[in-house]
N, C-alpha and C positions, 0 to 999 in steps of 0.2 A: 725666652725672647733672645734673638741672637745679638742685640745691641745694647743690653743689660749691664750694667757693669758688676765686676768679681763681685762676691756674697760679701769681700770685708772692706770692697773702696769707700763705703761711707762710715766707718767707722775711726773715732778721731784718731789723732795722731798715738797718745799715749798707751796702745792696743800693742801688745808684742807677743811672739811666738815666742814660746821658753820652752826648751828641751832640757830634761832631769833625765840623768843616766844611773843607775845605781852604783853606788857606791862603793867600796871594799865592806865588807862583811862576812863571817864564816860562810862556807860552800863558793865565795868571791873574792877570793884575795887580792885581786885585781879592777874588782869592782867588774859593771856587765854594762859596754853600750846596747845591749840586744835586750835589758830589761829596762826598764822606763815610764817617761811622760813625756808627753809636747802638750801645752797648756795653753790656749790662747787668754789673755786678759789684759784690764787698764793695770800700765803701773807709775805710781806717782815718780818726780824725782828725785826719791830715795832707792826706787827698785821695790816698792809695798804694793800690793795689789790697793788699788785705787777704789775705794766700795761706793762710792757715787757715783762713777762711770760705772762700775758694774751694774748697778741697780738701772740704769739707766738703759744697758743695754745688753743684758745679764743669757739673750738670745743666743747673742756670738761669745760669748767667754764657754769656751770649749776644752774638752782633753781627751786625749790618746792614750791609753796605758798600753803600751807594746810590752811584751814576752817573748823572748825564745821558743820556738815552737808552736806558740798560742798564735790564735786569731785574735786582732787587736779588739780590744773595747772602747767603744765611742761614749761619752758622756758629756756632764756638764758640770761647771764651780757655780756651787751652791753657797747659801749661807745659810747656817743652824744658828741654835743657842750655843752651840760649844766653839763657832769659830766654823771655817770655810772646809767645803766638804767636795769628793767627786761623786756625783752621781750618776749610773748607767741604768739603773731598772727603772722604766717609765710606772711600771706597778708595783714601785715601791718595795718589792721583795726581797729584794738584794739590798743587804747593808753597805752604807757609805763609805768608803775611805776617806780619812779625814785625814787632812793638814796637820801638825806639831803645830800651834803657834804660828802658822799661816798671819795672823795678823800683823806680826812686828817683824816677819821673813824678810828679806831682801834677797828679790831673783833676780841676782848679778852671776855674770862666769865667774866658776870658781865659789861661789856659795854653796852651802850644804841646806835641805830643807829634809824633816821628817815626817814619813806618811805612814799614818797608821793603816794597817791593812789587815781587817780582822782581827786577830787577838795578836799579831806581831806587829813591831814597829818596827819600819824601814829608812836608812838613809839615802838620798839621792842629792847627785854634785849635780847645780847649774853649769850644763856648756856649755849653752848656747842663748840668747839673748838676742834678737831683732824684730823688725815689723811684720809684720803682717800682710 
């Protein structure tokens, strides 16, 4: 429809794009803007992913996992039992990366978050923070 509006205008205010760069890390001693996340999500004002807005509208909380040389992967923040997860395989075949403690995170510039990826655990620096 050419008079539609964007896919995220009706989403409430507290929705923010958060870009995660990795970190410094052995093989990165400088850390990688060219490895990452951009994460669409509610967050309350502490900088917590907000789980009632998400539950509410859990369609548009979205994420990017960018690579160096890779083709990006599109997925989704999910919720498990163990705590908020990204999910890419619609058929479930592909295990989750999950959050460190995504619950009590705070996605501010300048924060660090930990994602598990497989049988390594990765750190990444918030740098960016704004709407949607």
């Amino acid at each position: 429809m050419p008079n539609s509006p964007p896919k995220y205008a009706q989403l409430p205010h507290a929705f923010r794009r958060i870009r995660m760069e990795l970190a410094r890390e052995r093989g990165h001693p400088e850390g990688s803007s060219k490895d990452g996340y951009e994460l669409i999500a509610p967050l309350d004002e502490h900088g917590r992913i907000e789980p009632t807005l998400w539950r509410k509208y859990r369609h548009a909380c979205g994420v990017r996992r960018f690579r160096a040389g890779q083709d990006d992967e599109l997925g989704h923040l999910v919720r498990r039992r163990g705590g908020w997860a990204f999910h890419y395989d619609e058929l479930g075949e592909e295990e989750d990366e999950t959050g460190y403690r995504f619950e009590s995170e705070r996605f501010e510039v300048g924060e660090y978050v930990s994602i598990q990826e497989g049988a390594v655990q990765h750190t990444y620096r918030v740098v960016a923070v704004g709407p949607v």
